[in-house]
PDB file of the backbone (N, CA, C, O) and the ligand in Angstrom, with CONECT records:
HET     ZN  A 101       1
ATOM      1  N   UNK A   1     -16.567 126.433  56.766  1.00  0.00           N
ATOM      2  CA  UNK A   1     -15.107 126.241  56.772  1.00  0.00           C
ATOM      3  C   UNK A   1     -14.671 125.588  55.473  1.00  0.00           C
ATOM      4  O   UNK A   1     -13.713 126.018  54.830  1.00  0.00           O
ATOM      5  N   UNK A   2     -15.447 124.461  55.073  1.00  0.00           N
ATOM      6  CA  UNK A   2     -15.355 123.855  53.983  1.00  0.00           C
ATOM      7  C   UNK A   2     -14.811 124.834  52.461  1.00  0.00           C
ATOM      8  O   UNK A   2     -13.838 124.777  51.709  1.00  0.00           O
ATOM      9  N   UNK A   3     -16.124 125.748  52.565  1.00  0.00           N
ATOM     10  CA  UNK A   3     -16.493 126.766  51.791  1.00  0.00           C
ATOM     11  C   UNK A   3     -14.834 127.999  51.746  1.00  0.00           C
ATOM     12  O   UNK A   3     -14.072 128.280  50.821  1.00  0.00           O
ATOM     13  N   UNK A   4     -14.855 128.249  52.591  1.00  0.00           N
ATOM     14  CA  UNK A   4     -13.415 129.379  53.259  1.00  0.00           C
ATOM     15  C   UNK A   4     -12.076 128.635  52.548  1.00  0.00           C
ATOM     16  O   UNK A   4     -11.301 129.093  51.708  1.00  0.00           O
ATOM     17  N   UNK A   5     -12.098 127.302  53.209  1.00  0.00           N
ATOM     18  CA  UNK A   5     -10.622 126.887  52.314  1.00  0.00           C
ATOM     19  C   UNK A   5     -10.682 126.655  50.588  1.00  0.00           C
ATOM     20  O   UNK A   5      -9.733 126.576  49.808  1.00  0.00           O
ATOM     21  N   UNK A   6     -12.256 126.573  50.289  1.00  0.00           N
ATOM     22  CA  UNK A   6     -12.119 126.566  49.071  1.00  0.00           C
ATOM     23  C   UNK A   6     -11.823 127.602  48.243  1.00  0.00           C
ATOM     24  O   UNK A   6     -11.157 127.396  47.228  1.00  0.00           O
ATOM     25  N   UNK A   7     -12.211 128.667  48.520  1.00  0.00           N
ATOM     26  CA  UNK A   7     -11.965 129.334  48.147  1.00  0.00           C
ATOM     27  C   UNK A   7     -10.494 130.136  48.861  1.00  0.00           C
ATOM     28  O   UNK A   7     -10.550 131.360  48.987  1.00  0.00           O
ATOM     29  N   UNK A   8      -9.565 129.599  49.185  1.00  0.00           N
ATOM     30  CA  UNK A   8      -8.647 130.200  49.349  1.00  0.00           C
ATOM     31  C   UNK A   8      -7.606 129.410  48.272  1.00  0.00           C
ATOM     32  O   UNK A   8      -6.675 129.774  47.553  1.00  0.00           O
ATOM     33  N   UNK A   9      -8.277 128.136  48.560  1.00  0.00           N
ATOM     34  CA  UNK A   9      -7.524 126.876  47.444  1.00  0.00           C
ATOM     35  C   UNK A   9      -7.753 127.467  46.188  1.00  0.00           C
ATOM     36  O   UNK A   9      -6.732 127.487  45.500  1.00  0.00           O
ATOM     37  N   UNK A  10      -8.509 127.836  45.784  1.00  0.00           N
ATOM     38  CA  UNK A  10      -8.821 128.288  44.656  1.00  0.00           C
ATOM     39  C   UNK A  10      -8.092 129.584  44.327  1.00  0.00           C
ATOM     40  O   UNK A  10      -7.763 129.848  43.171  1.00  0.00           O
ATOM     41  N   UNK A  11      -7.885 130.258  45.187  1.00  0.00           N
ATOM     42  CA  UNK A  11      -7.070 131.425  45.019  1.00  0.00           C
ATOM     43  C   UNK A  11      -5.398 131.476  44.753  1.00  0.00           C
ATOM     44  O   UNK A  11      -4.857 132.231  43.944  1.00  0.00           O
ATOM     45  N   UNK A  12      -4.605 130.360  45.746  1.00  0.00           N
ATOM     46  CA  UNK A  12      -3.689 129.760  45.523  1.00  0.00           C
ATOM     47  C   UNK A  12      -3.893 128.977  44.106  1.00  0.00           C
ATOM     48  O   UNK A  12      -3.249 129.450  43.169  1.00  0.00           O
ATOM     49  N   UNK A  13      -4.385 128.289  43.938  1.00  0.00           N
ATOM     50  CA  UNK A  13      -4.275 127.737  42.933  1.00  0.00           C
ATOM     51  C   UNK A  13      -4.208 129.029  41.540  1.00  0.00           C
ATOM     52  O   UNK A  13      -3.160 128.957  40.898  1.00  0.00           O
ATOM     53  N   UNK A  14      -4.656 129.526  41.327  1.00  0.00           N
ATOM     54  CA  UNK A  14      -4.972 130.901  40.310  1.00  0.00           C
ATOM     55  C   UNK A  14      -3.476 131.160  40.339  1.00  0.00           C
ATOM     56  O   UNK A  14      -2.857 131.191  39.276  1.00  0.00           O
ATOM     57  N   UNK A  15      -2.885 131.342  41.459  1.00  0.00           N
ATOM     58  CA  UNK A  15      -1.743 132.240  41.627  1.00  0.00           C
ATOM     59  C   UNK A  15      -0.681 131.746  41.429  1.00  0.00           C
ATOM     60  O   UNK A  15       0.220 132.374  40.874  1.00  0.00           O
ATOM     61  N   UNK A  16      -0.533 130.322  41.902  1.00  0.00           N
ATOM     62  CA  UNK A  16       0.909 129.801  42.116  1.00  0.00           C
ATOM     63  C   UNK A  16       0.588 128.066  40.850  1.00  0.00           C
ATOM     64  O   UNK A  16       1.468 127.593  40.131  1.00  0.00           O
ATOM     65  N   UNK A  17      -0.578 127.620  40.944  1.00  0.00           N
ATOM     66  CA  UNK A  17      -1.190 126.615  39.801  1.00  0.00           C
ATOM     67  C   UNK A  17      -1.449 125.398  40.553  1.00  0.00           C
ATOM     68  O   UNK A  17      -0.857 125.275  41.626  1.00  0.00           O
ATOM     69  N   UNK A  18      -2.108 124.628  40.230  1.00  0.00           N
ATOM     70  CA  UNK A  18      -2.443 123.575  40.743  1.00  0.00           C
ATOM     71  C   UNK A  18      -1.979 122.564  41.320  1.00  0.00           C
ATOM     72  O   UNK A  18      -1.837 121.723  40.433  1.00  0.00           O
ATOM     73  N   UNK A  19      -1.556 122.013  42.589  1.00  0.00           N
ATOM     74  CA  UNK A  19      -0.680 121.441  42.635  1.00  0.00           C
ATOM     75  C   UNK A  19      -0.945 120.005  43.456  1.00  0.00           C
ATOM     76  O   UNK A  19      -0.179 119.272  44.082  1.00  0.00           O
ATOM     77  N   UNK A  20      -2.596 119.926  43.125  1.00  0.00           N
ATOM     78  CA  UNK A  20      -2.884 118.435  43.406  1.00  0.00           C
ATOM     79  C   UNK A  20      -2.911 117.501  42.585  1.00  0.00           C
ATOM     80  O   UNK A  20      -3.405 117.695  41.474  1.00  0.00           O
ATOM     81  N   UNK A  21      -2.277 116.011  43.016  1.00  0.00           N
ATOM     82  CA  UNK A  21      -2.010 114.649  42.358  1.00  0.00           C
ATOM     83  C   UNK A  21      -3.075 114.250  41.716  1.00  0.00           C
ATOM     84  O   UNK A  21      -2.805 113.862  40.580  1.00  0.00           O
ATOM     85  N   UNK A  22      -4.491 114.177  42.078  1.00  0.00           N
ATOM     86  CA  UNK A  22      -5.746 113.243  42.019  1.00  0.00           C
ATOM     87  C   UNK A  22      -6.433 114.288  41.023  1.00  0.00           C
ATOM     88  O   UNK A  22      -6.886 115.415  41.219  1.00  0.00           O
ATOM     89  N   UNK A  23      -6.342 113.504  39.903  1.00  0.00           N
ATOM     90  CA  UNK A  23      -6.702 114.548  38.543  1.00  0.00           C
ATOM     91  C   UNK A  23      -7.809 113.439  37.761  1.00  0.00           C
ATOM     92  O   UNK A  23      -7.635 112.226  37.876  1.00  0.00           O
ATOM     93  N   UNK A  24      -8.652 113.861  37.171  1.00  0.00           N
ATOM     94  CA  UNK A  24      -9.898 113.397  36.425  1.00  0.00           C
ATOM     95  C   UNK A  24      -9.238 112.392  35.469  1.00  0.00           C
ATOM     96  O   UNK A  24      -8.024 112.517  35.307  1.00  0.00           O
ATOM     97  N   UNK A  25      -9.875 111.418  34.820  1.00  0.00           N
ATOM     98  CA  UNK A  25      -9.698 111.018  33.638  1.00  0.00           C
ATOM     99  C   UNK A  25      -9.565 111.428  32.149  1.00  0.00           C
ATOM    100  O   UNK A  25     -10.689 111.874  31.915  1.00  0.00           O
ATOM    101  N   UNK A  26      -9.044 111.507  31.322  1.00  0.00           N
ATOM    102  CA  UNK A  26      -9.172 112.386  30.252  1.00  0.00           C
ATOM    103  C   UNK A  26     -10.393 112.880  29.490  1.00  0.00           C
ATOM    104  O   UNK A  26     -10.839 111.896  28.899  1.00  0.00           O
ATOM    105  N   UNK A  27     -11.176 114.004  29.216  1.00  0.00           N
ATOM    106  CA  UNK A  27     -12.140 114.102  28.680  1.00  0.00           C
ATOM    107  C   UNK A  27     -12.266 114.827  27.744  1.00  0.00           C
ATOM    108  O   UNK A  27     -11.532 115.815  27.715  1.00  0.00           O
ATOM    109  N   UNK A  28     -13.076 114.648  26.821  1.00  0.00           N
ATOM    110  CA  UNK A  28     -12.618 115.761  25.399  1.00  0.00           C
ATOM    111  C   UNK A  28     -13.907 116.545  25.461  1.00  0.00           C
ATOM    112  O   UNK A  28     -15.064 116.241  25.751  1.00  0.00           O
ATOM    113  N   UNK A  29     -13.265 117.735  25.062  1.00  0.00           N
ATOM    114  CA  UNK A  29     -14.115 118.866  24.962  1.00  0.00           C
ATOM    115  C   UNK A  29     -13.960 119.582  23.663  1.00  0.00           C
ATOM    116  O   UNK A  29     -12.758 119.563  23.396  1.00  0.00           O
ATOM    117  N   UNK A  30     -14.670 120.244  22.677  1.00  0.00           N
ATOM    118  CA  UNK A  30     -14.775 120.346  21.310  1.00  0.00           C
ATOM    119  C   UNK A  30     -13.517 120.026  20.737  1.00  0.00           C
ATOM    120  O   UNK A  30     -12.625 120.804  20.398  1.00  0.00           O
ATOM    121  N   UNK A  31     -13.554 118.603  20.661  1.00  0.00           N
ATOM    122  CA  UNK A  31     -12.025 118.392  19.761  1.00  0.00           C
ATOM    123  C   UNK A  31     -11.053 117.957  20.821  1.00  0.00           C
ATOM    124  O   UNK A  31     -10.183 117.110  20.615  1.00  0.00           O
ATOM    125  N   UNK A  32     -11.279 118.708  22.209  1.00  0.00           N
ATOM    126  CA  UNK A  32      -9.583 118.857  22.652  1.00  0.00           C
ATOM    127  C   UNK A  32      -9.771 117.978  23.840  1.00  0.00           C
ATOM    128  O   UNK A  32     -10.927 117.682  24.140  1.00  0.00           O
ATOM    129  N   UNK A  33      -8.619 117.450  24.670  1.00  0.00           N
ATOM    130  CA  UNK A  33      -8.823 116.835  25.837  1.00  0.00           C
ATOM    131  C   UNK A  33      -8.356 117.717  26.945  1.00  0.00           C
ATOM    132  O   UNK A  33      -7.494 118.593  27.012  1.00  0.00           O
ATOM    133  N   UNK A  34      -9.012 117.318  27.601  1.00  0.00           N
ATOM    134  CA  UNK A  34      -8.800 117.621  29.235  1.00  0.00           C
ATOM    135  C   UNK A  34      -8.641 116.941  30.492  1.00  0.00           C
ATOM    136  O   UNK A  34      -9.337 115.927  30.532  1.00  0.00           O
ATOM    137  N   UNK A  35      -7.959 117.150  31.546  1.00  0.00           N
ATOM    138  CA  UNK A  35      -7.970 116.986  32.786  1.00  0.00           C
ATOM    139  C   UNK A  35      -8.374 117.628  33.873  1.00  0.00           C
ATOM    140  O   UNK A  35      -7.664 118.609  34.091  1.00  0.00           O
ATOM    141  N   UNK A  36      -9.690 117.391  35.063  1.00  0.00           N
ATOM    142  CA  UNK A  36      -9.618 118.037  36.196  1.00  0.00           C
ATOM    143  C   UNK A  36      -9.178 117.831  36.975  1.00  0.00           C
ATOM    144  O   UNK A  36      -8.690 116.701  37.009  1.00  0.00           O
ATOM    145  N   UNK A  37      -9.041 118.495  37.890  1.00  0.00           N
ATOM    146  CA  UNK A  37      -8.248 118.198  39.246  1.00  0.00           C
ATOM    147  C   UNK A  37     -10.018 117.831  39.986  1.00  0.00           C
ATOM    148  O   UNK A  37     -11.102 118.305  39.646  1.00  0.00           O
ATOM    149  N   UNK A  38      -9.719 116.915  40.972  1.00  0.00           N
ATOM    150  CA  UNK A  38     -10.867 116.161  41.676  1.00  0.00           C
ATOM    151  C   UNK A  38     -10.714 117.286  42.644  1.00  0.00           C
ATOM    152  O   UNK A  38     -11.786 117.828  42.913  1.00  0.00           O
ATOM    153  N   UNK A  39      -9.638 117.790  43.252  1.00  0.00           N
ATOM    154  CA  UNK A  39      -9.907 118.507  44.769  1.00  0.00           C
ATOM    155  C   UNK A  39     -10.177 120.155  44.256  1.00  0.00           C
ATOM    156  O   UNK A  39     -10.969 120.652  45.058  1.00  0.00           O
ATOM    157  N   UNK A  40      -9.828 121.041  43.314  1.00  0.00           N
ATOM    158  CA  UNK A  40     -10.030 122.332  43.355  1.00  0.00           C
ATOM    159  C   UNK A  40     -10.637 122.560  41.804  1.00  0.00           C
ATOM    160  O   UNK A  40     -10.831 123.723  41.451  1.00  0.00           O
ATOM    161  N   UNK A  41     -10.938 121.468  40.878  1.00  0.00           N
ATOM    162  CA  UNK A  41     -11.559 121.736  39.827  1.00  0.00           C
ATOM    163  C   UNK A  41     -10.816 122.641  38.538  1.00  0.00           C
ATOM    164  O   UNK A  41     -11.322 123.194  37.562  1.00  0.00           O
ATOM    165  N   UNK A  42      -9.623 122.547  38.923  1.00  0.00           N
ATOM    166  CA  UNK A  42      -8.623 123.544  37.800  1.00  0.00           C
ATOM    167  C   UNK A  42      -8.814 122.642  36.385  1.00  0.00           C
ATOM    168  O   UNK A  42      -9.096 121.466  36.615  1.00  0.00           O
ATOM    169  N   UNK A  43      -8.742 122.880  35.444  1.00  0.00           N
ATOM    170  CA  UNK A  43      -8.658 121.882  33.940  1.00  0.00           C
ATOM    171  C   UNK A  43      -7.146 122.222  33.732  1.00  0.00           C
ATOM    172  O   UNK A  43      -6.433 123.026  34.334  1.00  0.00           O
ATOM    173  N   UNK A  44      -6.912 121.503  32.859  1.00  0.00           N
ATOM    174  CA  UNK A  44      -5.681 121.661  31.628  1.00  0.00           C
ATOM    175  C   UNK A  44      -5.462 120.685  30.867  1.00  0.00           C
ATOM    176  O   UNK A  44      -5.689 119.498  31.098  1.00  0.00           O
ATOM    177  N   UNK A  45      -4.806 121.377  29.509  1.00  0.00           N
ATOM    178  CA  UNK A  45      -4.763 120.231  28.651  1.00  0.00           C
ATOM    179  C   UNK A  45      -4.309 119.230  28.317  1.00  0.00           C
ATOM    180  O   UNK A  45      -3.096 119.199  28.108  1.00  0.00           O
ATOM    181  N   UNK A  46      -5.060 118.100  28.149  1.00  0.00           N
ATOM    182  CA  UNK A  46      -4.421 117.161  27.811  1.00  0.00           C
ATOM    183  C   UNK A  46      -3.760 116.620  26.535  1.00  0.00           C
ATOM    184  O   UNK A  46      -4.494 116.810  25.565  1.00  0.00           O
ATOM    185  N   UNK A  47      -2.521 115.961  26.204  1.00  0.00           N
ATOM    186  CA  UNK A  47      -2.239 115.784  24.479  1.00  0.00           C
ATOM    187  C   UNK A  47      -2.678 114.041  24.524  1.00  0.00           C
ATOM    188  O   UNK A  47      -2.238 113.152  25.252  1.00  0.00           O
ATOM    189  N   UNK A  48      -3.550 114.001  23.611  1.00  0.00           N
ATOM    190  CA  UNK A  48      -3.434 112.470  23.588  1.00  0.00           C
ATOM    191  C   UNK A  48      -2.713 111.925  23.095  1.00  0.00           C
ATOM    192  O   UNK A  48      -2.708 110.706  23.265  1.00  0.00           O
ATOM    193  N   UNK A  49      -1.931 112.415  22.403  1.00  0.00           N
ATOM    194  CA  UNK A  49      -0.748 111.775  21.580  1.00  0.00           C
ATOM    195  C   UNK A  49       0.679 111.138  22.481  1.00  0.00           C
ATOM    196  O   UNK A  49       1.317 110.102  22.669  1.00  0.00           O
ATOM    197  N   UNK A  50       0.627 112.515  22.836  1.00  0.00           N
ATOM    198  CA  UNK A  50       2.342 111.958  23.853  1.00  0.00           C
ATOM    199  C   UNK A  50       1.940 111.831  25.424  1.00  0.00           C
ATOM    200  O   UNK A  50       2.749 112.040  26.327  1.00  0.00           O
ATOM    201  N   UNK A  51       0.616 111.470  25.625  1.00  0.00           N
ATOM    202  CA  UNK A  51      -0.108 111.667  26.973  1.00  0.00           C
ATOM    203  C   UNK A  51       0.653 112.205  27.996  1.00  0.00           C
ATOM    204  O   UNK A  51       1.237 111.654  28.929  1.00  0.00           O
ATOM    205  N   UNK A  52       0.530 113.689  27.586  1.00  0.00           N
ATOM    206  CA  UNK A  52       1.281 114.476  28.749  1.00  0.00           C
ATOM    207  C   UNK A  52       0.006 115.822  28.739  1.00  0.00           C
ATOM    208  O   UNK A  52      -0.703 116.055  27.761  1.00  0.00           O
ATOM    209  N   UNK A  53      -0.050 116.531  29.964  1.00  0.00           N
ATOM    210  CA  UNK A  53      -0.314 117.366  30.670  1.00  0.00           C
ATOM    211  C   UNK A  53       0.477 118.926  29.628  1.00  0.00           C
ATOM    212  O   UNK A  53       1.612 119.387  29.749  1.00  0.00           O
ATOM    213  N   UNK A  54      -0.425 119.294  28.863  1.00  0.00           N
ATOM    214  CA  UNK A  54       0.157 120.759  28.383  1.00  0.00           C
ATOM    215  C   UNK A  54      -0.484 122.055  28.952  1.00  0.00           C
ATOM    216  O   UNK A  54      -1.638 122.072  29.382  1.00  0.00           O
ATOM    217  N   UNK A  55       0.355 123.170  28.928  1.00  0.00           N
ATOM    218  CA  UNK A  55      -0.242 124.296  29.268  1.00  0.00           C
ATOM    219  C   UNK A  55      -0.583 124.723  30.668  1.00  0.00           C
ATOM    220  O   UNK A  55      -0.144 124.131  31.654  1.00  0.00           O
ATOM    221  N   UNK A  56      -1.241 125.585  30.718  1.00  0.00           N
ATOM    222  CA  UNK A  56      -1.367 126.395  32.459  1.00  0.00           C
ATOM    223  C   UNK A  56      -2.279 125.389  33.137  1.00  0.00           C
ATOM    224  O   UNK A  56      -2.360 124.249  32.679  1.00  0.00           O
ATOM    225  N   UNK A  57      -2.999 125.776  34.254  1.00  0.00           N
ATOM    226  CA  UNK A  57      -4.296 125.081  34.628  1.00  0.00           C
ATOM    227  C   UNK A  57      -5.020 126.337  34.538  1.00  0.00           C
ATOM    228  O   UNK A  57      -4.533 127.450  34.733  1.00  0.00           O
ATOM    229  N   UNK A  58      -6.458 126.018  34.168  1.00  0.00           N
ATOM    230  CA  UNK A  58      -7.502 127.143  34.077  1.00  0.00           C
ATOM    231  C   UNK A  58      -9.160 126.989  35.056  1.00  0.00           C
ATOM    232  O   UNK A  58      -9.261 126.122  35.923  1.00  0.00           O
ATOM    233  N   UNK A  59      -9.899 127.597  34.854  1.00  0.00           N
ATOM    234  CA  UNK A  59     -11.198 127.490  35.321  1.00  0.00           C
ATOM    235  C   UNK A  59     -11.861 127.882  34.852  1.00  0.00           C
ATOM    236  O   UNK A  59     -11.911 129.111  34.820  1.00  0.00           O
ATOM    237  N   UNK A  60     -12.997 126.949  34.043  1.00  0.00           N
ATOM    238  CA  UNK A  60     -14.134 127.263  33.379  1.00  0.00           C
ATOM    239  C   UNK A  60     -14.734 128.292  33.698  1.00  0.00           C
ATOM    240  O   UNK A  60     -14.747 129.340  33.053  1.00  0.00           O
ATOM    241  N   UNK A  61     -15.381 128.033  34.911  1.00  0.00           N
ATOM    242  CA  UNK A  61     -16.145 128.941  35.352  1.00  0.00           C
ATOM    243  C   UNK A  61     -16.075 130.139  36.526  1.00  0.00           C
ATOM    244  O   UNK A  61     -17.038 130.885  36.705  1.00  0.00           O
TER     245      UNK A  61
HETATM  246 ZN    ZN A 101      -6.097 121.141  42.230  1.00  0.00          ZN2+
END
């Protein structure tokens, strides 16, 4: 069941974007920063400058 909503979360999420609160700490990845989402694993970018949230949400993998 666990498994089933995840992947439906994950599907919603793809479609409509991420729309959980509880997001990772900032982490940089070649150069750039990022945020995950703790519950469905979406990234997006982070600006360290004006510490705001840019761009879509995506999935690595
Ligand atoms: Zn999420």
């Amino acid at each position: 069941m666990q498994v089933l909503t995840g992947k439906i979360s994950n599907f919603v999420t793809r479609v409509f974007g991420c729309w959980h609160a509880e997001l990772s700490r900032p982490f940089s990845r070649g150069g750039r920063a990022y945020r995950k989402c703790l519950s469905c694993g979406a990234q997006r970018r982070f600006h360290l400058g004006t510490w705001e949230m840019e761009g879509k949400f995506f999935y690595s993998n």
